[in-house]
mmCIF file as gemmi writes it, N, C-alpha and C atoms, coordinates in Angstrom:
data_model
loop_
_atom_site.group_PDB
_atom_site.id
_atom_site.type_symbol
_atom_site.label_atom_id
_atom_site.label_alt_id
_atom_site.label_comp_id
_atom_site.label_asym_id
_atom_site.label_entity_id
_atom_site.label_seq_id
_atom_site.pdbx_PDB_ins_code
_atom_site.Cartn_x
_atom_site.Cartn_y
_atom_site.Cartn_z
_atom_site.occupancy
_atom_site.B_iso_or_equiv
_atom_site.pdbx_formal_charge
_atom_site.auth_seq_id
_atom_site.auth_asym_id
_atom_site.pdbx_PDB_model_num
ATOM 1 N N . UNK Axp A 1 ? -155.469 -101.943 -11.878 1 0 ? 1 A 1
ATOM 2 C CA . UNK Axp A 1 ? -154.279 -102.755 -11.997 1 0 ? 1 A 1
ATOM 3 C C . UNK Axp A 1 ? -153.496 -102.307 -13.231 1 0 ? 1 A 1
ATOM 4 N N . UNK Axp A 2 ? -152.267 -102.459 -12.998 1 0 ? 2 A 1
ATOM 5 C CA . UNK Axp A 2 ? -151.507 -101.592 -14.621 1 0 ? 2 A 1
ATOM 6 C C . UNK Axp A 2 ? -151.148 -102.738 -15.377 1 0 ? 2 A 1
ATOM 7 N N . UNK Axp A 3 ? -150.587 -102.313 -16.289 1 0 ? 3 A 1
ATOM 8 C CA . UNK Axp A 3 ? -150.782 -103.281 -17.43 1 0 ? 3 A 1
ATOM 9 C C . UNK Axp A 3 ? -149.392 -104.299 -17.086 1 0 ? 3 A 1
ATOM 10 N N . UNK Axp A 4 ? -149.54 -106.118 -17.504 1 0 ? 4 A 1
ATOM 11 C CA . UNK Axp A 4 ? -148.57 -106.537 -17.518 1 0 ? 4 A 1
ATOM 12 C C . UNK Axp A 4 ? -148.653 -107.718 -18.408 1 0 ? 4 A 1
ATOM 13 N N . UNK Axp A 5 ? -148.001 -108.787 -18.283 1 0 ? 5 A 1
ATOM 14 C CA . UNK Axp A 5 ? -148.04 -109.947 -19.189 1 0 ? 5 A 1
ATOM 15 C C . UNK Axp A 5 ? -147.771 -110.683 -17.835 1 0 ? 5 A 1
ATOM 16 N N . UNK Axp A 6 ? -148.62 -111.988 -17.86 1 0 ? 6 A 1
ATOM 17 C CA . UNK Axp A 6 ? -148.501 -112.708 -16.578 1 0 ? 6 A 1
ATOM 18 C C . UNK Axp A 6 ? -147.588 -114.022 -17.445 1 0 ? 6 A 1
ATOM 19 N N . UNK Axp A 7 ? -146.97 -115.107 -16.955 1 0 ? 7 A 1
ATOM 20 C CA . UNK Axp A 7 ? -146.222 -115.977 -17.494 1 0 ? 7 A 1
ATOM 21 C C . UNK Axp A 7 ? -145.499 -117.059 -16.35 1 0 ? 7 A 1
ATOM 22 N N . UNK Axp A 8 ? -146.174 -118.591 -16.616 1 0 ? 8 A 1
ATOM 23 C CA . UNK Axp A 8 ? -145.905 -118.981 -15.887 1 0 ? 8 A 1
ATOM 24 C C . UNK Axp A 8 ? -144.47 -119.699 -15.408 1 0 ? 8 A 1
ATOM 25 N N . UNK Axp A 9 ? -144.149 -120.036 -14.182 1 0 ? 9 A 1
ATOM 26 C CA . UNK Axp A 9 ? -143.414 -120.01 -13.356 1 0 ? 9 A 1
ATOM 27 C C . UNK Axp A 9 ? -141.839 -120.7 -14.161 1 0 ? 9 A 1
ATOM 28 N N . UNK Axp A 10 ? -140.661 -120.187 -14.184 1 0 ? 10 A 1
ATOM 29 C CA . UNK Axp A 10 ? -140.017 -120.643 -14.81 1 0 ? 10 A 1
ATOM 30 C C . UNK Axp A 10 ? -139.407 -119.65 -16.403 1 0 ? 10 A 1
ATOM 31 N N . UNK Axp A 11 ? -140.493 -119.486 -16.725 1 0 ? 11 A 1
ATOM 32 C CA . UNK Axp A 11 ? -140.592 -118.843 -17.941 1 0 ? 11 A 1
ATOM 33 C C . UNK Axp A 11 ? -139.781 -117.684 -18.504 1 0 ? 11 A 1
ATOM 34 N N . UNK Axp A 12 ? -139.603 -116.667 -17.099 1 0 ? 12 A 1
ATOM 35 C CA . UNK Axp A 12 ? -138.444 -115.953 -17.573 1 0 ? 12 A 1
ATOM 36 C C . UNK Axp A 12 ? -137.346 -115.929 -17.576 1 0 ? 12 A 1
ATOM 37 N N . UNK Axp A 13 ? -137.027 -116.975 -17.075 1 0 ? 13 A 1
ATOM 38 C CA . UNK Axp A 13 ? -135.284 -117.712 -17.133 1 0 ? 13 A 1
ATOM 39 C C . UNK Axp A 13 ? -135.42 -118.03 -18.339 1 0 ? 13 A 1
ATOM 40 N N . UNK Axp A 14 ? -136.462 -118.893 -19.266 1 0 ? 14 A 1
ATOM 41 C CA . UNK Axp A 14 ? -135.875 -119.269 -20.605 1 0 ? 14 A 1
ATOM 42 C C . UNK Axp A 14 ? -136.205 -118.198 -21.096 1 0 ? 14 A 1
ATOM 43 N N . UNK Axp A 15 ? -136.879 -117.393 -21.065 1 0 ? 15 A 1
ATOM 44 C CA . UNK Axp A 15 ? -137.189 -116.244 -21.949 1 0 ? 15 A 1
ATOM 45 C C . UNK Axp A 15 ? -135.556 -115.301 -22.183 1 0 ? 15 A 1
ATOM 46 N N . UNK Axp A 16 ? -135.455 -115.042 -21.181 1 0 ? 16 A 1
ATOM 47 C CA . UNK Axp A 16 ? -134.006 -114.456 -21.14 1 0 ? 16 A 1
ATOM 48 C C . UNK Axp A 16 ? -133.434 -115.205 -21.672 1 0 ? 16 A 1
ATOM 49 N N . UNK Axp A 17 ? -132.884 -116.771 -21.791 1 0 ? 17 A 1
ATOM 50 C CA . UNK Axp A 17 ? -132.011 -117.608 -22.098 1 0 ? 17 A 1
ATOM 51 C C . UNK Axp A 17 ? -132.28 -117.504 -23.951 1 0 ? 17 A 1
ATOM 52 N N . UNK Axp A 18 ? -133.571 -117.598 -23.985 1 0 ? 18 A 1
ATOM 53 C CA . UNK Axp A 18 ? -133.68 -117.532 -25.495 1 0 ? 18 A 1
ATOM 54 C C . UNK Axp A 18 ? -133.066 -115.692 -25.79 1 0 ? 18 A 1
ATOM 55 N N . UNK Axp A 19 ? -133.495 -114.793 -25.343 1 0 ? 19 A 1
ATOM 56 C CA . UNK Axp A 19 ? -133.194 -113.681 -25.795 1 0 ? 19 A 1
ATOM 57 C C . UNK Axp A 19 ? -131.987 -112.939 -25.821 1 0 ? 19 A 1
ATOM 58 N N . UNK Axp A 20 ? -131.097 -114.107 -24.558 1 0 ? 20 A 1
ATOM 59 C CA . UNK Axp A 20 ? -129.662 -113.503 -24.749 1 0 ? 20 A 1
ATOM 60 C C . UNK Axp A 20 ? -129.79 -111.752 -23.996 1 0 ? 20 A 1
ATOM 61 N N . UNK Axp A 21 ? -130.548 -112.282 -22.751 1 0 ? 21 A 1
ATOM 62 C CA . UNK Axp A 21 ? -130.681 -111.224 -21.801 1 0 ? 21 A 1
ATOM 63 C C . UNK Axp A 21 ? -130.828 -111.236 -20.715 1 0 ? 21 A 1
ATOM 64 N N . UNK Axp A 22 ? -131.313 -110.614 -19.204 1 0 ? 22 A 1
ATOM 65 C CA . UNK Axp A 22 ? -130.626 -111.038 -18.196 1 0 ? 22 A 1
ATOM 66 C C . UNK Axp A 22 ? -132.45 -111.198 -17.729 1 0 ? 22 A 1
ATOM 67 N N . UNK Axp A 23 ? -132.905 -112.316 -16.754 1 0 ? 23 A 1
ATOM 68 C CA . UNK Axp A 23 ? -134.02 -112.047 -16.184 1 0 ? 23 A 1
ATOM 69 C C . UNK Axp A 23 ? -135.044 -110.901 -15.638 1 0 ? 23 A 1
ATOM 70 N N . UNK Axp A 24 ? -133.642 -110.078 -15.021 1 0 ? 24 A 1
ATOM 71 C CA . UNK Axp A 24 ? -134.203 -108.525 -14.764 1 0 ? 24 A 1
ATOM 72 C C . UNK Axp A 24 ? -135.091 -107.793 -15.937 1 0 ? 24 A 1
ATOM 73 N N . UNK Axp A 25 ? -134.339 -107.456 -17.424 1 0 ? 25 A 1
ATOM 74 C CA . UNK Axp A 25 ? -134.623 -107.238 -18.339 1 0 ? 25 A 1
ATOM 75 C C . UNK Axp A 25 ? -135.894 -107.86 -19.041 1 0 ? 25 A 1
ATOM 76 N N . UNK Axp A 26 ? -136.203 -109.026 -18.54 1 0 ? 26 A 1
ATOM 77 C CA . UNK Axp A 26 ? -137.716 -109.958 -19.151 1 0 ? 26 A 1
ATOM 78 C C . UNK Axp A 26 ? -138.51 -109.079 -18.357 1 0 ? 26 A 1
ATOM 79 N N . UNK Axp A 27 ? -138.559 -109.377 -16.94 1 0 ? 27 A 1
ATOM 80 C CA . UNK Axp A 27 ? -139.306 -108.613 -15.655 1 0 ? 27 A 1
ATOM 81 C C . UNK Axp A 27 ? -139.833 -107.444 -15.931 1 0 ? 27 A 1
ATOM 82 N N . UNK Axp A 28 ? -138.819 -106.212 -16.535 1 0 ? 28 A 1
ATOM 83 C CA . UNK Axp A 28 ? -139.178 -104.82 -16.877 1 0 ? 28 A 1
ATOM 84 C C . UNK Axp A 28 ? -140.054 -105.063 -17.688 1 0 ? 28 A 1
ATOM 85 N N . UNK Axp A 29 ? -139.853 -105.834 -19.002 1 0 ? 29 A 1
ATOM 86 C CA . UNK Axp A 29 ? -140.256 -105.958 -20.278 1 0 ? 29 A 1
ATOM 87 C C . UNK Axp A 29 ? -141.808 -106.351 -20.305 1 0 ? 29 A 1
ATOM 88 N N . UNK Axp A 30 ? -141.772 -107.433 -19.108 1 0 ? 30 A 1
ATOM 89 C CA . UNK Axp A 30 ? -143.121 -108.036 -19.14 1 0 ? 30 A 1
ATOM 90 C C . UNK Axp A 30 ? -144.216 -106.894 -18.029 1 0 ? 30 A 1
ATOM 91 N N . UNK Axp A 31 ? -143.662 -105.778 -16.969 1 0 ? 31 A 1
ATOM 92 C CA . UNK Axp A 31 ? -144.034 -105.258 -16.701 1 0 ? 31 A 1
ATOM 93 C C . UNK Axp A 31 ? -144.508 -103.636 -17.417 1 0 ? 31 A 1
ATOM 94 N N . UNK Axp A 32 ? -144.27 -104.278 -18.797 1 0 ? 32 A 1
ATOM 95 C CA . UNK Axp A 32 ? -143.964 -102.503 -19.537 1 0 ? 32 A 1
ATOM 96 C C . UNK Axp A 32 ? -143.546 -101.269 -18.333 1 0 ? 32 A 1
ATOM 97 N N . UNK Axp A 33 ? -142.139 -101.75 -17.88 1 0 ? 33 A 1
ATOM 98 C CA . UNK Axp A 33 ? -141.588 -100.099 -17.784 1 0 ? 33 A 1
ATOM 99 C C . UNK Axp A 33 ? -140.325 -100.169 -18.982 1 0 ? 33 A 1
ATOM 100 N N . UNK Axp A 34 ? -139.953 -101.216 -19.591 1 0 ? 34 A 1
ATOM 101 C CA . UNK Axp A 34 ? -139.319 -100.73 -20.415 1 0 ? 34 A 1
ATOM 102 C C . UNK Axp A 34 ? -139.856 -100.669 -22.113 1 0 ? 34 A 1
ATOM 103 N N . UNK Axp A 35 ? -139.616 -99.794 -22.919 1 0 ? 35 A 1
ATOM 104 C CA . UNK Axp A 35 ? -140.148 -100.042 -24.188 1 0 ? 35 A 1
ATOM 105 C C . UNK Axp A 35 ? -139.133 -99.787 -25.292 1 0 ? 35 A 1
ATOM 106 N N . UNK Axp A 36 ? -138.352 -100.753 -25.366 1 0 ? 36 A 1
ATOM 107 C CA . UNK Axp A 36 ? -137.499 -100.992 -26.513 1 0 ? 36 A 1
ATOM 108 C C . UNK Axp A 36 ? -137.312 -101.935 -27.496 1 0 ? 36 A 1
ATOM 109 N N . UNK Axp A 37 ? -136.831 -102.153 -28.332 1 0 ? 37 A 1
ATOM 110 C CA . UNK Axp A 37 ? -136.932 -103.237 -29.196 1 0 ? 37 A 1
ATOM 111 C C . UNK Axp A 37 ? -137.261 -104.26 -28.981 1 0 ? 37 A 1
ATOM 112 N N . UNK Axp A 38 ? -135.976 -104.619 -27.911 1 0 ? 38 A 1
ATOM 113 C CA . UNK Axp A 38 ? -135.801 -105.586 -27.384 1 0 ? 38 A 1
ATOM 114 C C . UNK Axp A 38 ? -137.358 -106.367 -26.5 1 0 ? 38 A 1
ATOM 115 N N . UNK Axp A 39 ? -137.484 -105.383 -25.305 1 0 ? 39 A 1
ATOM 116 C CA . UNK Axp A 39 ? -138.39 -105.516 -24.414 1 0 ? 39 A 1
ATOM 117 C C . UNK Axp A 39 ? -139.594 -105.421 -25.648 1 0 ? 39 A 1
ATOM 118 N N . UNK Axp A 40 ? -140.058 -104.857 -26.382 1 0 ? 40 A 1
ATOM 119 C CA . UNK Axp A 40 ? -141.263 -105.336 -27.318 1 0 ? 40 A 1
ATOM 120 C C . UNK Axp A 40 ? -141.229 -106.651 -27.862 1 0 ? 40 A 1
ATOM 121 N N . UNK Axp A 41 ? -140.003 -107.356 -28.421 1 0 ? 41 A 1
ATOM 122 C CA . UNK Axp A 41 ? -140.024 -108.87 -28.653 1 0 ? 41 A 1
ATOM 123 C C . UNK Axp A 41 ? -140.094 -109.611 -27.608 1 0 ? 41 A 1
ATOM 124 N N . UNK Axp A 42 ? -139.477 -108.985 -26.476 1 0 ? 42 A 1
ATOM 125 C CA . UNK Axp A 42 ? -139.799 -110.097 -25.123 1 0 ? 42 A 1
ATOM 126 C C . UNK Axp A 42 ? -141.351 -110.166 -24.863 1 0 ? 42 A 1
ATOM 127 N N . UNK Axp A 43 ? -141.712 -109.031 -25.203 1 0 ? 43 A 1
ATOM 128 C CA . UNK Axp A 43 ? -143.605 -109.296 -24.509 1 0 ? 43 A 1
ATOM 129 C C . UNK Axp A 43 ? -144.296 -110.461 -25.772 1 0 ? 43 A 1
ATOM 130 N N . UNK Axp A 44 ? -143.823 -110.171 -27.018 1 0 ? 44 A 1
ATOM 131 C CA . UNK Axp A 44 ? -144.373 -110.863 -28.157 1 0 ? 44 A 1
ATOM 132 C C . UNK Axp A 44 ? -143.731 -112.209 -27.978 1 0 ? 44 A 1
ATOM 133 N N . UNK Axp A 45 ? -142.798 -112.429 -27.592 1 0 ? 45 A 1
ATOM 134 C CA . UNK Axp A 45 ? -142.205 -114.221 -27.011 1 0 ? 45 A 1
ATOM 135 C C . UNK Axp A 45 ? -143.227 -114.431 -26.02 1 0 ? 45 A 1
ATOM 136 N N . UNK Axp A 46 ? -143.233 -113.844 -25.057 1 0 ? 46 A 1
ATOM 137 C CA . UNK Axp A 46 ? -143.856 -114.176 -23.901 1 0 ? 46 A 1
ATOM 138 C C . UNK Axp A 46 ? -145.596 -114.722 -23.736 1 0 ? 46 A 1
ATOM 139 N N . UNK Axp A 47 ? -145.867 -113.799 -24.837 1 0 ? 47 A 1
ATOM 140 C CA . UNK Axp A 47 ? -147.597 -113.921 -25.675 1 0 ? 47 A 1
ATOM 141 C C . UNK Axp A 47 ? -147.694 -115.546 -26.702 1 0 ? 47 A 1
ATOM 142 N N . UNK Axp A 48 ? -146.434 -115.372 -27.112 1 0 ? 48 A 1
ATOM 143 C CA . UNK Axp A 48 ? -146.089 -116.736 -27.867 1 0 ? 48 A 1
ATOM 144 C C . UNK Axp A 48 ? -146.043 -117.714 -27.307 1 0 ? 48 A 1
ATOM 145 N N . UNK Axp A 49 ? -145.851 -117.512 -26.346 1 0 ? 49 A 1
ATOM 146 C CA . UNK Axp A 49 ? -145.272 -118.932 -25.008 1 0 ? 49 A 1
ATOM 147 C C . UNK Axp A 49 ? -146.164 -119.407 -24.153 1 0 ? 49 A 1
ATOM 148 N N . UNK Axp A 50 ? -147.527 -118.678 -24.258 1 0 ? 50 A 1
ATOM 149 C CA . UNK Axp A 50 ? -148.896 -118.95 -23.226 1 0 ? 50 A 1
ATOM 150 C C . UNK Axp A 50 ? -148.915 -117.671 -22.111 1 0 ? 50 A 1
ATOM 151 N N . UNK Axp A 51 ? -147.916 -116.626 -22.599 1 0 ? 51 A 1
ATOM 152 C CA . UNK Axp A 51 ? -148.281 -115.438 -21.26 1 0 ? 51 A 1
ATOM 153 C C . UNK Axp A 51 ? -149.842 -115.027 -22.172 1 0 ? 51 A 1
ATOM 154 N N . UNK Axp A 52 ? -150.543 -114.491 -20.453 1 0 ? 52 A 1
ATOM 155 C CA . UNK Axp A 52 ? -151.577 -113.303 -20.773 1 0 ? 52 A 1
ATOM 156 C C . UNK Axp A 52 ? -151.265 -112.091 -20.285 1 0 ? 52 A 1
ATOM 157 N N . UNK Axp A 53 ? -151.482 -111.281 -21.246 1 0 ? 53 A 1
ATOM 158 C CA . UNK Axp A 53 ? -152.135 -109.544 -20.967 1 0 ? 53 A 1
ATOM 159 C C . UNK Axp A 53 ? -152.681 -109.397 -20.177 1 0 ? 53 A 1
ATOM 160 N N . UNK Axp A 54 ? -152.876 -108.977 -18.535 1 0 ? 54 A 1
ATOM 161 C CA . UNK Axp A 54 ? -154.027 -108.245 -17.783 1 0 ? 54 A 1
ATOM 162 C C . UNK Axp A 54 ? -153.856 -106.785 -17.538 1 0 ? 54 A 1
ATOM 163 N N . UNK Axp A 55 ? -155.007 -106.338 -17.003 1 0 ? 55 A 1
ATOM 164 C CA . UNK Axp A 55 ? -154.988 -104.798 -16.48 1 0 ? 55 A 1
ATOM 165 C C . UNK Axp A 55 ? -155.26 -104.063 -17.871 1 0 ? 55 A 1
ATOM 166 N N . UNK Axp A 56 ? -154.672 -102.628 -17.743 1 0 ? 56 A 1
ATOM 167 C CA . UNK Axp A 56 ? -154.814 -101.847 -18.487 1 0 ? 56 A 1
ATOM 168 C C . UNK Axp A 56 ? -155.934 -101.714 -18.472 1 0 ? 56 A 1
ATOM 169 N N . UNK Axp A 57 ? -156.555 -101.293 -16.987 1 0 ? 57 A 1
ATOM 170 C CA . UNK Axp A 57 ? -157.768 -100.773 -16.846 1 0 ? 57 A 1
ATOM 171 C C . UNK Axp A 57 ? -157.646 -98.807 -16.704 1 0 ? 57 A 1
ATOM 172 N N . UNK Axp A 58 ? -159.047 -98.125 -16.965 1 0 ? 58 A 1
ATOM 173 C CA . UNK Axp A 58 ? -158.778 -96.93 -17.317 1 0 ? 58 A 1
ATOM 174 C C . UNK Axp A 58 ? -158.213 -96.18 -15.606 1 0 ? 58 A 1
ATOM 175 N N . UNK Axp A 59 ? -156.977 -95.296 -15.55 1 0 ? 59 A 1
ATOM 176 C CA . UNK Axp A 59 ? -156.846 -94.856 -14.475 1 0 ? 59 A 1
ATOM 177 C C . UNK Axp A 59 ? -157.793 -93.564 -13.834 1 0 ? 59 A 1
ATOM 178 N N . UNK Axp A 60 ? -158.533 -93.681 -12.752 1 0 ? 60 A 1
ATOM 179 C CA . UNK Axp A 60 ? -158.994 -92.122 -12.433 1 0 ? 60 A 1
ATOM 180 C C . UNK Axp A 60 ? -158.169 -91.441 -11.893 1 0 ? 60 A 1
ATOM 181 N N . UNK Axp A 61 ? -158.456 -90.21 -13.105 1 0 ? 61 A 1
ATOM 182 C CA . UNK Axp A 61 ? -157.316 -89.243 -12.715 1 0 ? 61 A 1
ATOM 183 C C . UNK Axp A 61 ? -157.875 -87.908 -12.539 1 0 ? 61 A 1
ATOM 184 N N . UNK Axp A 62 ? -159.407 -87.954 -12.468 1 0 ? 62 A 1
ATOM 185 C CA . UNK Axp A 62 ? -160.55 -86.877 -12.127 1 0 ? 62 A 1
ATOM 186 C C . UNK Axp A 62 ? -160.483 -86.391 -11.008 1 0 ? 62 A 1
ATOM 187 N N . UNK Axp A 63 ? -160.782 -84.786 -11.224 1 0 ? 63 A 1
ATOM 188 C CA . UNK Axp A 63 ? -160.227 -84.392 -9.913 1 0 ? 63 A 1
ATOM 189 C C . UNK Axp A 63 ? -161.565 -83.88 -9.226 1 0 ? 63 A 1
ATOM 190 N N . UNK Axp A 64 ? -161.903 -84.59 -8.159 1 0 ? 64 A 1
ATOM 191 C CA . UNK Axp A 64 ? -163.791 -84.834 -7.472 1 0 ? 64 A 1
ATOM 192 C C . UNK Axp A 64 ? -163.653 -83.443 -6.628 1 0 ? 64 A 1
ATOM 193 N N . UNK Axp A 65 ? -163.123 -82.358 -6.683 1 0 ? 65 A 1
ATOM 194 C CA . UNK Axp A 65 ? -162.92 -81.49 -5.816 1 0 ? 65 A 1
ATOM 195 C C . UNK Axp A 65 ? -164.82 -80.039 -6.627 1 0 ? 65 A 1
ATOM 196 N N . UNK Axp A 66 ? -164.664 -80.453 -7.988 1 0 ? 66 A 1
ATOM 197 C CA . UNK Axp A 66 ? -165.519 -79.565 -8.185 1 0 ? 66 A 1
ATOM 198 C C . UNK Axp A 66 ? -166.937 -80.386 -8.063 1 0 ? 66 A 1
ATOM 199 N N . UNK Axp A 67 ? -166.953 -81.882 -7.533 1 0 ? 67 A 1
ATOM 200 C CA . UNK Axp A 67 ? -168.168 -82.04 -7.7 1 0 ? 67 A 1
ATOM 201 C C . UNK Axp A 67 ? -169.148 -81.413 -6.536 1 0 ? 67 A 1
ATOM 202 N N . UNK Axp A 68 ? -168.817 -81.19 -5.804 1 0 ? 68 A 1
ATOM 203 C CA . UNK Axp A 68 ? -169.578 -80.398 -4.748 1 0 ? 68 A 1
ATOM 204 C C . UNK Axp A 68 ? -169.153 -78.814 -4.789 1 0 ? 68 A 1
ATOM 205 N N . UNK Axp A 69 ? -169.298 -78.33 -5.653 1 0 ? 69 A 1
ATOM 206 C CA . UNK Axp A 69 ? -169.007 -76.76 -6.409 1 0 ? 69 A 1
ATOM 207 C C . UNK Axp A 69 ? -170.29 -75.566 -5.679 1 0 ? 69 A 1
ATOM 208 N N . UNK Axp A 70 ? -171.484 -76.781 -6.007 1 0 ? 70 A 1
ATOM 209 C CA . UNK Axp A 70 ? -172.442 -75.644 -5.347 1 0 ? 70 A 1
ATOM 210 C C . UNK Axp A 70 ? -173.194 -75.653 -3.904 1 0 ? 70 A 1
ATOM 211 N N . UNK Axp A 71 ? -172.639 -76.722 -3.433 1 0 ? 71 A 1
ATOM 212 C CA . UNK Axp A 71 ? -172.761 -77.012 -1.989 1 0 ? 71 A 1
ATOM 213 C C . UNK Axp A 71 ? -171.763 -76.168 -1.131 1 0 ? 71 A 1
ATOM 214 N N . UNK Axp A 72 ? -172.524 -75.534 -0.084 1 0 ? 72 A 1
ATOM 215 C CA . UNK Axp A 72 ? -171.499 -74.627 1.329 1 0 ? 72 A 1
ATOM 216 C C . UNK Axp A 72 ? -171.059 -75.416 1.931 1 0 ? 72 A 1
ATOM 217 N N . UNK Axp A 73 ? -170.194 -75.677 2.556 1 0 ? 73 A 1
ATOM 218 C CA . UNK Axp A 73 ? -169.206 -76.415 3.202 1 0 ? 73 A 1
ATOM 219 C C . UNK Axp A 73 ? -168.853 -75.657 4.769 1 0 ? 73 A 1
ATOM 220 N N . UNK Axp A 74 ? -169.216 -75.559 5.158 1 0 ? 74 A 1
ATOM 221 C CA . UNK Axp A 74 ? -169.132 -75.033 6.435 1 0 ? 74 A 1
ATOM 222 C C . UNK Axp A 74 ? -168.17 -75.934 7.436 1 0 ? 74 A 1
């Protein structure tokens, strides 16, 4: 699962309302695809406000093609 800030229902309307930004912009922010000033204080409001952190589990990105290296494949 990739990393996000969960926050309950409602929350990013005021989040935006407090930040003087548009809901879309919370959304990115709380999904880290964006990383800007801005979107870094939105995740730290959002942590402030009762959001949690999930994910940011490790991705496999191993490539299983050599594990059978010395096996014939016929």
């Amino acid at each position: 699962m990739k990393r996000r800030i969960i926050v309950e229902y409602g929350e990013v309307k005021r989040i935006a309302l407090l930040m003087n930004c548009t809901p879309e912009m919370v959304s990115y922010s709380l999904a880290y695809r964006k990383n800007t000033r801005l979107a870094q204080a939105i995740r730290k409001m959002a942590l402030m406000r009762g959001g949690v952190e999930v994910g940011d589990e490790p991705i496999n990105d191993m490539n299983h093609g050599n594990d059978m290296a010395g096996v014939v494949q016929e």
